[in-house]
Short mmCIF file of the C-alpha atoms (twelve columns), coordinates in Angstrom:
data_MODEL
# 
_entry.id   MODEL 
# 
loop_
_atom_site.group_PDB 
_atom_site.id 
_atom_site.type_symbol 
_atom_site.label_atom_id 
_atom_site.label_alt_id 
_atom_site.label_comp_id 
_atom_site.label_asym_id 
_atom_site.label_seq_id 
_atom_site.Cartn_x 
_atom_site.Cartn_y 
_atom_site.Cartn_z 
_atom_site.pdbx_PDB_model_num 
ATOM 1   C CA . UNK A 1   -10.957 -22.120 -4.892  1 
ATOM 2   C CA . UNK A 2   -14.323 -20.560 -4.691  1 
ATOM 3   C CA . UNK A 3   -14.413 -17.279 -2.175  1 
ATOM 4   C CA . UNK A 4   -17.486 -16.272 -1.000  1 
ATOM 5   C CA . UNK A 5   -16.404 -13.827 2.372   1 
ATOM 6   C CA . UNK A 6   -13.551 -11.679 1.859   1 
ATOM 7   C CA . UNK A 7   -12.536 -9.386  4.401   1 
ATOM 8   C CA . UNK A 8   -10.788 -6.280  4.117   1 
ATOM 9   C CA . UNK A 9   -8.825  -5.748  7.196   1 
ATOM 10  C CA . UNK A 10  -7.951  -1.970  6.618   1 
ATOM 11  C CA . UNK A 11  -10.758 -1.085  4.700   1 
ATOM 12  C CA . UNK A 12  -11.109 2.745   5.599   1 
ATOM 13  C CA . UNK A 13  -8.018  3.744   4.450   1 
ATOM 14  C CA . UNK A 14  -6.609  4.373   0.761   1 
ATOM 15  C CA . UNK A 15  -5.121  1.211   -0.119  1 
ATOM 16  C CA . UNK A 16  -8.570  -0.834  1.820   1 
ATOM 17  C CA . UNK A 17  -11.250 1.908   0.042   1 
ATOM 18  C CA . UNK A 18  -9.987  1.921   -3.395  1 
ATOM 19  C CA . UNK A 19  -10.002 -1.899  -3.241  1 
ATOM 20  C CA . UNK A 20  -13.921 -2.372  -1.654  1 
ATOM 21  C CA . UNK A 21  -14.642 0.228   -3.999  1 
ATOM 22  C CA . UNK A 22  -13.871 -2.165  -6.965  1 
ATOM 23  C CA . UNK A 23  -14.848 -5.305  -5.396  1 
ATOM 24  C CA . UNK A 24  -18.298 -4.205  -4.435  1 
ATOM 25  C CA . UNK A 25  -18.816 -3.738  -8.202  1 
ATOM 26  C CA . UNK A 26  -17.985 -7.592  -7.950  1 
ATOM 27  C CA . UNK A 27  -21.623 -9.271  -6.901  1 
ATOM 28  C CA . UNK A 28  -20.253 -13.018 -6.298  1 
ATOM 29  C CA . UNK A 29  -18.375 -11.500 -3.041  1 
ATOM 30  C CA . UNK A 30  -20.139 -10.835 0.242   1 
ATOM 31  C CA . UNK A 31  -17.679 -7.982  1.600   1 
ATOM 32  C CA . UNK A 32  -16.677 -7.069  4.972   1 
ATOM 33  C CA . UNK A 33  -14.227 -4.150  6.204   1 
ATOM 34  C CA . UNK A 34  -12.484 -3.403  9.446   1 
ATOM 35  C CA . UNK A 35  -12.227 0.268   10.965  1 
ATOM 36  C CA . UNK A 36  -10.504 1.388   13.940  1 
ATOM 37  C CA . UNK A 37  -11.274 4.893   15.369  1 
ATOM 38  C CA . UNK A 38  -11.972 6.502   11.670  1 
ATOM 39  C CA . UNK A 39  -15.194 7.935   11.085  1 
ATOM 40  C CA . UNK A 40  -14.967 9.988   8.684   1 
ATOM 41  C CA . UNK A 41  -14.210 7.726   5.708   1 
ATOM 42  C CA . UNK A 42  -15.419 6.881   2.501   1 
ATOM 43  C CA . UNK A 43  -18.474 3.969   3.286   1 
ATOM 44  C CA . UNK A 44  -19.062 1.935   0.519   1 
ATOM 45  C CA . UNK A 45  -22.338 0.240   -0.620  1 
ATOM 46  C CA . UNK A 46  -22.310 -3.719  -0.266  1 
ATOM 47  C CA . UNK A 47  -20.147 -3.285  2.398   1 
ATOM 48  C CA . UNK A 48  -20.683 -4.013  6.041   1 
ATOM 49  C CA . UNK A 49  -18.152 -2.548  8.474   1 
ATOM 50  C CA . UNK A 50  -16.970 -3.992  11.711  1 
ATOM 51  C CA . UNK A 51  -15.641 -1.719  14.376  1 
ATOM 52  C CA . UNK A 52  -12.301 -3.562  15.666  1 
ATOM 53  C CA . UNK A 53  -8.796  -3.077  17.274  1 
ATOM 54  C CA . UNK A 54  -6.681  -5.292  15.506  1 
ATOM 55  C CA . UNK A 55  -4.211  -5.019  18.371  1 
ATOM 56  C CA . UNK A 56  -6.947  -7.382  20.427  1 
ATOM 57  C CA . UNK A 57  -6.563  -10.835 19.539  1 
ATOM 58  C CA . UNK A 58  -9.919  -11.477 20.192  1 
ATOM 59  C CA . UNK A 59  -11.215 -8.815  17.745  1 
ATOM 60  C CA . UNK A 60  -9.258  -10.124 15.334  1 
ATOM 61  C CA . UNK A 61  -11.643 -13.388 15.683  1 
ATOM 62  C CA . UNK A 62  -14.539 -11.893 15.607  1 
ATOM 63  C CA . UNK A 63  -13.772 -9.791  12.096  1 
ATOM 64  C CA . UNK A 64  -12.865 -13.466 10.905  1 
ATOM 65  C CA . UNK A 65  -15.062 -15.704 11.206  1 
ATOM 66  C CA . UNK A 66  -17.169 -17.099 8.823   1 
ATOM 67  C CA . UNK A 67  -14.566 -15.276 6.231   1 
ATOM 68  C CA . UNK A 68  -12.668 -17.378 3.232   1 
ATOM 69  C CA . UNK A 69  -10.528 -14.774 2.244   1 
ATOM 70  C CA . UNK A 70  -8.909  -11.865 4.211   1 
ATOM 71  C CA . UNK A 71  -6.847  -8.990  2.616   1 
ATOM 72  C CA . UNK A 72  -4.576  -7.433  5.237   1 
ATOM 73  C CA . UNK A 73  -4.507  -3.935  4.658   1 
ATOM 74  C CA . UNK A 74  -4.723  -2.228  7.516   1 
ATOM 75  C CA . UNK A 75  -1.483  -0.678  8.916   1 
ATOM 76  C CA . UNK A 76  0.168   2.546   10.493  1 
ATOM 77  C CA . UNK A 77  1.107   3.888   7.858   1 
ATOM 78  C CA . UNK A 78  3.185   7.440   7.253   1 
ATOM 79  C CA . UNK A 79  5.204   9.681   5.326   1 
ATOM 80  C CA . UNK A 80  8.854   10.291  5.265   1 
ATOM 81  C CA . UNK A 81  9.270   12.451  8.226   1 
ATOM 82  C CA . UNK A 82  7.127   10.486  10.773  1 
ATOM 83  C CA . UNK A 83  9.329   7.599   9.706   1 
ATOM 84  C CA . UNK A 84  12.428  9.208   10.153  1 
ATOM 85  C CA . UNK A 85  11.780  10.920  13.821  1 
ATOM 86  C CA . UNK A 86  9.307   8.644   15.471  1 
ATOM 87  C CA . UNK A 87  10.150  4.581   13.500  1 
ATOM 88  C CA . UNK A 88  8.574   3.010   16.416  1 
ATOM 89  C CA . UNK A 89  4.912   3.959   15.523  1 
ATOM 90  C CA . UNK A 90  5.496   1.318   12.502  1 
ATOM 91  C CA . UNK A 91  7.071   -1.738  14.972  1 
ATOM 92  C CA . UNK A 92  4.492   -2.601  17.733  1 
ATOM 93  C CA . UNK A 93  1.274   -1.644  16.334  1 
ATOM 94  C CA . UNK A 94  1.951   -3.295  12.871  1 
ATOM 95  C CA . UNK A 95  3.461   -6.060  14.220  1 
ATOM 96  C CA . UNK A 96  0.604   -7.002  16.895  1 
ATOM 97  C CA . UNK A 97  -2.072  -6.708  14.035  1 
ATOM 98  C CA . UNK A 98  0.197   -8.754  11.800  1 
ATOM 99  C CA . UNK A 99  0.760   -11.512 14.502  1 
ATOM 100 C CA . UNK A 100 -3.216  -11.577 15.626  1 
ATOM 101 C CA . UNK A 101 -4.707  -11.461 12.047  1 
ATOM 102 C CA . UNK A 102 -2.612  -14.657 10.590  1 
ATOM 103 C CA . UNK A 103 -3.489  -16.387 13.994  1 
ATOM 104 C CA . UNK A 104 -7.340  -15.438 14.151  1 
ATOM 105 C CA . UNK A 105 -7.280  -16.481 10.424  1 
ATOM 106 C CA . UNK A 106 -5.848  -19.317 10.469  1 
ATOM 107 C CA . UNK A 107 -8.450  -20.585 13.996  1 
ATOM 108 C CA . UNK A 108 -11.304 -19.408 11.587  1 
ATOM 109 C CA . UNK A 109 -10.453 -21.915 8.808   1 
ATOM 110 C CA . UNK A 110 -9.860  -18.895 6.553   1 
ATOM 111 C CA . UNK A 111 -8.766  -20.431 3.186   1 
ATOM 112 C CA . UNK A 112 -6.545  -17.746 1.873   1 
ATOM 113 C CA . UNK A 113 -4.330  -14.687 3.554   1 
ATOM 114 C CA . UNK A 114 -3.036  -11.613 1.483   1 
ATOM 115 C CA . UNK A 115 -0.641  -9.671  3.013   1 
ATOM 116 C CA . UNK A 116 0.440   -6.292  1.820   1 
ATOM 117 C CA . UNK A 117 3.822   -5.967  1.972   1 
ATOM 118 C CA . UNK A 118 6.126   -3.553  0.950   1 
ATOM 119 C CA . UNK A 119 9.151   -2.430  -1.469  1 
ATOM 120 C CA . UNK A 120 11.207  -1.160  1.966   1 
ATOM 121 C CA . UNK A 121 12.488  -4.874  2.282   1 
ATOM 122 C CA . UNK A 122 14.666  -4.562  -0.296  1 
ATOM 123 C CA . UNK A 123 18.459  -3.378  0.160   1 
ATOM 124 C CA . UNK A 124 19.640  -0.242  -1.541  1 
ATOM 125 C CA . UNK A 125 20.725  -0.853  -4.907  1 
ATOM 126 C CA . UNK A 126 20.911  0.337   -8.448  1 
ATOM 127 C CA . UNK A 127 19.296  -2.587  -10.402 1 
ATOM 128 C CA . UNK A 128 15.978  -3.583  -10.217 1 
ATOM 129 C CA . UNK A 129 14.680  -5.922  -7.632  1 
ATOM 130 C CA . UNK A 130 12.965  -9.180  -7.898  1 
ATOM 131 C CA . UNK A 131 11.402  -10.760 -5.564  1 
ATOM 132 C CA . UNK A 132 14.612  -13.027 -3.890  1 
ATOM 133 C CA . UNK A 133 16.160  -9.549  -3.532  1 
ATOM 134 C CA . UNK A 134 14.520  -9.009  -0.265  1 
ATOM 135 C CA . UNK A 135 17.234  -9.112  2.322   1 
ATOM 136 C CA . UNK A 136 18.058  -8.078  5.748   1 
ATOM 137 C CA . UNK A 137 20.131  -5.726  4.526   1 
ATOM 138 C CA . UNK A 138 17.779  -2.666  5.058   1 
ATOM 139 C CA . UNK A 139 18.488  1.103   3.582   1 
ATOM 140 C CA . UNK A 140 18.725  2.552   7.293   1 
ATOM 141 C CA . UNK A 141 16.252  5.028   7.395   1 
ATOM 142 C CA . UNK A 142 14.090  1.903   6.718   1 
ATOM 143 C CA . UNK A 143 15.547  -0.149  9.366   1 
ATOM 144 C CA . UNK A 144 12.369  -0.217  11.650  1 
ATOM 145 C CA . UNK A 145 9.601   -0.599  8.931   1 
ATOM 146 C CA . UNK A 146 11.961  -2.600  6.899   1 
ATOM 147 C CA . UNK A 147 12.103  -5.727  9.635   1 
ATOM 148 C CA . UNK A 148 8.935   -5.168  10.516  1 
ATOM 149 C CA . UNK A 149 7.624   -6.226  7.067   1 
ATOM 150 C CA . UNK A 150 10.072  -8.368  6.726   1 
ATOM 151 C CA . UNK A 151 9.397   -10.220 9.701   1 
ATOM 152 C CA . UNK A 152 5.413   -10.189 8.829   1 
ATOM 153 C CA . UNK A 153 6.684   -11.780 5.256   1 
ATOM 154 C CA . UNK A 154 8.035   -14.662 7.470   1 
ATOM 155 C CA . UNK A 155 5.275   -15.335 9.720   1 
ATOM 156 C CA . UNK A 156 3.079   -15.433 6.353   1 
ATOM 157 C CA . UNK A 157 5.790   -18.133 5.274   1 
ATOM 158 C CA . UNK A 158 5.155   -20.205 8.337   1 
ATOM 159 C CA . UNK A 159 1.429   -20.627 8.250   1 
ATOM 160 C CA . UNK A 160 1.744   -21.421 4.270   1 
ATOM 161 C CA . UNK A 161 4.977   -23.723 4.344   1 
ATOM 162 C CA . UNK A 162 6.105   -24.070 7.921   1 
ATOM 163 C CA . UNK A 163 3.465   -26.037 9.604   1 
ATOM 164 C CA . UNK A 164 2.613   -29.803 9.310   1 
ATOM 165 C CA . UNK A 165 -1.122  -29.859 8.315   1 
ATOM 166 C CA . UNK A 166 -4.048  -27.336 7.615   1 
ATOM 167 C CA . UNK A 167 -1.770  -25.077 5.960   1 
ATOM 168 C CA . UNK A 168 -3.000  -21.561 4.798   1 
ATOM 169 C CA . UNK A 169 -2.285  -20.473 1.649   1 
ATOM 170 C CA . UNK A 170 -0.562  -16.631 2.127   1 
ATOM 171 C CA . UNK A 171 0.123   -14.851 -0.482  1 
ATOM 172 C CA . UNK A 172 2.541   -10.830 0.187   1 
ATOM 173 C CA . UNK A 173 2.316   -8.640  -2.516  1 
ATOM 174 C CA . UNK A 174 5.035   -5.887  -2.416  1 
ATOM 175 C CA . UNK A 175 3.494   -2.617  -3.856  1 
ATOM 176 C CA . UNK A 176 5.293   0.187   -5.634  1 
ATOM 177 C CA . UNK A 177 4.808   3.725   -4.509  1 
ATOM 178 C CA . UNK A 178 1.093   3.641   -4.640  1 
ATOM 179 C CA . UNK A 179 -1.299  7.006   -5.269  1 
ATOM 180 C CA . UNK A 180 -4.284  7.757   -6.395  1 
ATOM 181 C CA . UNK A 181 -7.754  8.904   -4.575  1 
ATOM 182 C CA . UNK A 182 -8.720  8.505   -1.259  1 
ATOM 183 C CA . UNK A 183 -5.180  8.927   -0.334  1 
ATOM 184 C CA . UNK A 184 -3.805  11.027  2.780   1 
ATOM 185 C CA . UNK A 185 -3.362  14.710  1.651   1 
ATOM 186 C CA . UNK A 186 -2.344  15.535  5.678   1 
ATOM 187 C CA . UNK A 187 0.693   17.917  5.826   1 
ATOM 188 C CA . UNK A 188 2.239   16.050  8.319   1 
ATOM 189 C CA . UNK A 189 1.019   12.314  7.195   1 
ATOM 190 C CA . UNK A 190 1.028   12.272  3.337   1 
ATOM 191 C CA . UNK A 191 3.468   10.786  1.145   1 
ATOM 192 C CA . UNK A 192 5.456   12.220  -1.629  1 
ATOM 193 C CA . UNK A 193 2.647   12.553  -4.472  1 
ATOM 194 C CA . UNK A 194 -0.264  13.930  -2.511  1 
ATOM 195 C CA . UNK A 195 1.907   16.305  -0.681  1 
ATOM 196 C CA . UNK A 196 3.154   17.631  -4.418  1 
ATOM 197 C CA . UNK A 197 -0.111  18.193  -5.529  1 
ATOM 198 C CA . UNK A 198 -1.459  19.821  -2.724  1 
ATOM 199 C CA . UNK A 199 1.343   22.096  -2.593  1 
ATOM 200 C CA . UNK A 200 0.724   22.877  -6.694  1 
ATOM 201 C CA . UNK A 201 -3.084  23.311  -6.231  1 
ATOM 202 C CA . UNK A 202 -3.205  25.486  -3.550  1 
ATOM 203 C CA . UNK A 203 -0.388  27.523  -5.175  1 
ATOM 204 C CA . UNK A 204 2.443   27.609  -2.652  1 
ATOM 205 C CA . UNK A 205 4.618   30.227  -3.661  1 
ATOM 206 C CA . UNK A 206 7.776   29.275  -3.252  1 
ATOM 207 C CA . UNK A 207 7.181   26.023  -3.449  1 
ATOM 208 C CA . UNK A 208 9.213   23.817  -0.821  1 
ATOM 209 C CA . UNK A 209 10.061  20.627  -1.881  1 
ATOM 210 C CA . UNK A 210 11.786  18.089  0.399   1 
ATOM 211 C CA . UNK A 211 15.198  16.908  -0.286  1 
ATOM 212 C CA . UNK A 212 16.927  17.806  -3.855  1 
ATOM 213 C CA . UNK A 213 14.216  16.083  -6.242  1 
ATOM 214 C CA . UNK A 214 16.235  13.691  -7.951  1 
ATOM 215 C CA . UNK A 215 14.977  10.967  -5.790  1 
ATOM 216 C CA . UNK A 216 13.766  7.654   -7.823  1 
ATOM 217 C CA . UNK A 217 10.811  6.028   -7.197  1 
ATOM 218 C CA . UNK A 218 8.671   3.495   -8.724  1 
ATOM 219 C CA . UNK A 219 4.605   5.013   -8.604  1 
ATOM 220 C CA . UNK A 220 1.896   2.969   -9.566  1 
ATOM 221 C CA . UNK A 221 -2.077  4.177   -9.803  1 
ATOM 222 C CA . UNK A 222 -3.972  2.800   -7.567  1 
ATOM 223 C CA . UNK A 223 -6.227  0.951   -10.068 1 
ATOM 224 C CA . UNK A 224 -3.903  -1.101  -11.793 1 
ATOM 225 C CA . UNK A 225 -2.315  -2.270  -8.215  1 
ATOM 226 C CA . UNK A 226 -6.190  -2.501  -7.323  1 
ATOM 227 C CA . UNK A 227 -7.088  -4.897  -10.595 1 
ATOM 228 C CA . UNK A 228 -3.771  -7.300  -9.548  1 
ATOM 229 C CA . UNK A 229 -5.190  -8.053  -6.377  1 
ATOM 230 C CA . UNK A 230 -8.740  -9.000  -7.932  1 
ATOM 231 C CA . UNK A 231 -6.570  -11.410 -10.260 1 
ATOM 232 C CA . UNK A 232 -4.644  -12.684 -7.419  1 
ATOM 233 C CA . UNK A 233 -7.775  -13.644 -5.441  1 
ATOM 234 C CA . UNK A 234 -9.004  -15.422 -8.673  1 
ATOM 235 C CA . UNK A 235 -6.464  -16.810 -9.615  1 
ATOM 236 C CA . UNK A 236 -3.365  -17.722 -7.279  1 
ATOM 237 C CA . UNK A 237 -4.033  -20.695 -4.928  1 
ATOM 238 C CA . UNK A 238 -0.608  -21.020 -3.468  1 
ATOM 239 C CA . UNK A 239 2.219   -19.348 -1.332  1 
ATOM 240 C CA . UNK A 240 3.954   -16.740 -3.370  1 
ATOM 241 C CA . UNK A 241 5.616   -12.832 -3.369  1 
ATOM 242 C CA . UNK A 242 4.753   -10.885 -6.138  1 
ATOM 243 C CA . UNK A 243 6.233   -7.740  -7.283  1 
ATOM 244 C CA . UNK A 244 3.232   -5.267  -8.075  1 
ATOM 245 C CA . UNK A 245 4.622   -1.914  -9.214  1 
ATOM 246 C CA . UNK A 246 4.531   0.389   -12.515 1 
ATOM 247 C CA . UNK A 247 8.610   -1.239  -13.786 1 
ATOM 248 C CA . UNK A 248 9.246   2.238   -14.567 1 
ATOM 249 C CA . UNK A 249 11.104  4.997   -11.846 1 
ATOM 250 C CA . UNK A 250 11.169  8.236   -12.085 1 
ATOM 251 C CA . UNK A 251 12.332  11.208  -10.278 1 
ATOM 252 C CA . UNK A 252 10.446  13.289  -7.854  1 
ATOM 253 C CA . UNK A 253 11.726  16.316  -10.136 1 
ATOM 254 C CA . UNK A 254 9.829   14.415  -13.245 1 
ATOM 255 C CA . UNK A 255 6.948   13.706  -11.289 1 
ATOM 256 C CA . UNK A 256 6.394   17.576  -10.197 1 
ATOM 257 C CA . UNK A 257 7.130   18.858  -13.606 1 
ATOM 258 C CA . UNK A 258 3.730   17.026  -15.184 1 
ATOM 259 C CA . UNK A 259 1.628   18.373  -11.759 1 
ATOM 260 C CA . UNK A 260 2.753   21.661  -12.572 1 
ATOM 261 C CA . UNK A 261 1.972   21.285  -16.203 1 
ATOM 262 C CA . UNK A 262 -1.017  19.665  -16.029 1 
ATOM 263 C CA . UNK A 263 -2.121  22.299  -12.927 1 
ATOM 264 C CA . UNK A 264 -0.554  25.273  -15.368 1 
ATOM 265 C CA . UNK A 265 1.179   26.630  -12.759 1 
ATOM 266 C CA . UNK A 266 4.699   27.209  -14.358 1 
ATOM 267 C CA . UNK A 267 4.848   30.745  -12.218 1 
ATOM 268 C CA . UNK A 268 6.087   28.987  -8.882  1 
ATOM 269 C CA . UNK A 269 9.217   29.411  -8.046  1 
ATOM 270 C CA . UNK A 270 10.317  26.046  -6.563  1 
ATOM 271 C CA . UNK A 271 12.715  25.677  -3.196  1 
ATOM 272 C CA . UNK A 272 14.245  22.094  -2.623  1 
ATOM 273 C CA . UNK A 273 15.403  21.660  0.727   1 
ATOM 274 C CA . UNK A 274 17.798  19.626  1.363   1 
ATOM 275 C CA . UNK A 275 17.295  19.774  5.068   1 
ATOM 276 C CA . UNK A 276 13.905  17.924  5.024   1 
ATOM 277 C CA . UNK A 277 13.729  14.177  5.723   1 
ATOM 278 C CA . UNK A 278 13.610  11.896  2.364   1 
ATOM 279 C CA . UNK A 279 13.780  8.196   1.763   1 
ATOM 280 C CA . UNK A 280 15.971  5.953   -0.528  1 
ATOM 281 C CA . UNK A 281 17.293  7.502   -3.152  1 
ATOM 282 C CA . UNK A 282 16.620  5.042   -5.744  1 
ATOM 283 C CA . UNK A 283 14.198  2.438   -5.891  1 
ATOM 284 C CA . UNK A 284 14.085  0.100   -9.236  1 
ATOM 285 C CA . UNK A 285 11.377  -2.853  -9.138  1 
ATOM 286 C CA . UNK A 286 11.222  -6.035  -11.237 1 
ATOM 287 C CA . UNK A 287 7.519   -7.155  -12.316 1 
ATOM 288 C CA . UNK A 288 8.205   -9.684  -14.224 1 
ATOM 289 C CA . UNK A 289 6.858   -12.819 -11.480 1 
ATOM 290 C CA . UNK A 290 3.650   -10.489 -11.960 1 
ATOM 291 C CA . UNK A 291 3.277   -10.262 -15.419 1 
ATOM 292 C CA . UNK A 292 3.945   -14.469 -15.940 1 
ATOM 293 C CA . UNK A 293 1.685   -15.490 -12.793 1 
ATOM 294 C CA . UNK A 294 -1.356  -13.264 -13.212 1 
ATOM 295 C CA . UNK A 295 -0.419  -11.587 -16.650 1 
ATOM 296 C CA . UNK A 296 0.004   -8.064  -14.927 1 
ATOM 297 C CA . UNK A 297 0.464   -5.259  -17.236 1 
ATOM 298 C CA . UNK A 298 -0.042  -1.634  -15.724 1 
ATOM 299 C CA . UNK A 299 -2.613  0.215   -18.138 1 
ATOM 300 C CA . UNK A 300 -2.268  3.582   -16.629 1 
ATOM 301 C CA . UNK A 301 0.633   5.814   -17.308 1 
ATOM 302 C CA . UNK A 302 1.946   8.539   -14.678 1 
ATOM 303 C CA . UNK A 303 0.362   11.482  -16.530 1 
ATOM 304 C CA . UNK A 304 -2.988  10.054  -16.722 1 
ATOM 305 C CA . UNK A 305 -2.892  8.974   -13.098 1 
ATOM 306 C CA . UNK A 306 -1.366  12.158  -11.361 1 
ATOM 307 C CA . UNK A 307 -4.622  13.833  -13.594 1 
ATOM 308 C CA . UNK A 308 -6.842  11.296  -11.832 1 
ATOM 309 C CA . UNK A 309 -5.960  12.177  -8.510  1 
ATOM 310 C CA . UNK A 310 -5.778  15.756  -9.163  1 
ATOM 311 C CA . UNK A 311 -9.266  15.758  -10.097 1 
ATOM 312 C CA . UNK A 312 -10.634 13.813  -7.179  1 
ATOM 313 C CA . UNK A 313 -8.729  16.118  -4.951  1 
ATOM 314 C CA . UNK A 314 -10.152 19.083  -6.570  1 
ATOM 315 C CA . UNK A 315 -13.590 17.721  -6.307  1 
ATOM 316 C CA . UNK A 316 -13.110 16.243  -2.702  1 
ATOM 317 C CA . UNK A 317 -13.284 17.505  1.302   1 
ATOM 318 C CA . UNK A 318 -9.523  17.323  1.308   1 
ATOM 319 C CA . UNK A 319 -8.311  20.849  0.291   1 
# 
C-alpha cells in the first residue's frame, strides 16, 4: 500500500514530535500534524501544522482529508498522581477524540488508522503479557484509563473487522513505558523517568522518590518504539495489536541507580515515600508478535537511553 499523506494527530507532544522528527527525514511522505492550544513546541521542518480540537467532529475532517495514513497520537496524557486523584481527565476527552478521529477517517477514505494504545489494558499479573492478555480485568488504579483504551481498541476493531464493506485497516500498538526527549519534565505532569532525572540533575537533596522503588516496569527509548512504527506503516496492511516494548523490566530502584551514576551524584541521600501515588507494581510485556511481524528488535539499552535523555535535558529549555 503506497502512503503518500500521513497525519500525525498529536504531533506536538513527545510521542507525535519524536515520530515527525524521524519521518520528516523520510522524503516519500508529505507530513501533516495536529496541535491543540500548544505553542510552545518543538516545529519541525517538512511539516505543516493544523490548528484543531479533536473534540469537534468537524475538525477532525478537516485534519483528514486528503490523508492516507493517520497516526493517532494525540491524547491527555499524565503521570501517576493526576491519574490517581482526577481519572476522569483521561475518559471524555480521550474518548471523544478517539470516537471523531476513526469516524472522520474513515468519511475521508483514509486507507490506514494507527492507534496508540497502551500496556494499562492488561490485568495485573506476574508473567509477561501477550497481546490476547488484554482483559477487562483492569489493575484498579487503572480502571478509568484502562476502559478507556480498551474501549478505543474495540472501536478500532469495528471499522477493520466489524463492518460489511470499505473496511479500514487499524492497526493499536501497545507501547511500553516510553522516554526519551521531548518528553514532559512538569513536576506535576511527568512520568516516572523524567521526574527521576530532573530530581538527580538539579540535585534534590534528599531526594524524594514516590512509593518504595521496587516497582517494575518495562521502559523503552523512544527511538526504537519510533523505528517500529516506520516499519509498521511499511509494512503491515492488516488489522493487528502489537506489543512494542523493551521485553526487559526493571525496577524504579535500578533505573535511579544508573541516573545517579551516570549524573555522579552518589552524595544524595534518597527518601522513598510510600505515601505518594504509584502505579502497578509489576508490569512484564511479551514482544514476540513484534519481533515475527515487523522483525522488532530494540537496539538501545536503558543506560544508553537514560544518557540520551539526560543530555537533551541538559541542553534543553526544560530545567
Amino acid at each position: 500500500m503506497r502512503v503518500k499523506n500521513i497525519l500525525v494527530a498529536g504531533g506536538s507532544g513527545f510521542l507525535g514530535t519524536n515520530i515527525l522528527n524521524k519521518l520528516s527525514k523520510i522524503f516519500e511522505f508529505k507530513l501533516f500534524s495536529t496541535t491543540h492550544t500548544s505553542v510552545n513546541f518543538k516545529r519541525i521542518s517538512n511539516v505543516h501544522y493544523i490548528q484543531a480540537n479533536l473534540e469537534n467532529l468537524e475538525d477532525c475532517r478537516k485534519v483528514c482529508k486528503d490523508m492516507d495514513l493517520v497516526l493517532m497520537c494525540a491524547a491527555n496524557s499524565s503521570g501517576a498522581a493526576v491519574m490517581e486523584k482526577t481519572p476522569l481527565v483521561h475518559l471524555g476527552p480521550n474518548i471523544r477524540m478517539n470516537i471523531n478521529m476513526t469516524e472522520a477517517a474513515y468519511e475521508a477514505g483514509v486507507k490506514k488508522f494507527i492507534f496508540i494504545s497502551s500496556n494499562t489494558v492488561y490485568p495485573h499479573v506476574d508473567f509477561s503479557v501477550k497481546e490476547e492478555d488484554a482483559s477487562f480485568d483492569f489493575f484498579e488504579k487503572y480502571f478509568v484509563v484502562g476502559w478507556m483504551k480498551r474501549f478505543s481498541e474495540i472501536i478500532m476493531e469495528i471499522y477493520s473487522k466489524k463492518i460489511k464493506s470499505n473496511k479500514m485497516i487499524t492497526i493499536v500498538v501497545r507501547p511500553g513505558n516510553l522516554y526519551g526527549p521531548y518528553d514532559k519534565f512538569d513536576p506535576e505532569k511527568s512520568k516516572v523517568i523524567p521526574s527521576l532525572i530532573k530530581k538527580v540533575v538539579e540535585r534534590q537533596n534528599p531526594l524524594s522518590i514516590w512509593g518504595d522503588g521496587n516497582d517494575l516496569k518495562d521502559f523503552l527509548y523512544i527511538d526504537d518504539f519510533v523505528d517500529s512504527i516506520i516499519e509498521i506503516i511499511s509494512k503491515v496492511n492488516q488489522y493487528i495489536i502489537l506489543n512494542i516494548a523493551s521485553g526487559k523490566s526493571v525496577t524504579i530502584k535500578e533505573v535511579l541507580d544508573i541516573i545517579i551514576k551516570l549524573e555522579k551524584a552518589e552524595n544524595l541521600k534518597i527518601n522513598f515515600d510510600a505515601s505518594k501515588p504509584t502505579m502497578i507494581p509489576k508490569r512484564l510485556i511479551n514482544i514476540e508478535k513484534a519481533s515475527s511481524v515487523i522483525n522488532f528488535n530494540p537496539k538501545i539499552g536503558l543506560e544508553e537511553g537514560l544518557s540520551k535523555t539526560i543530555s537533551w535535558y541538559r541542553s534543553s529549555d526544560n530545567k
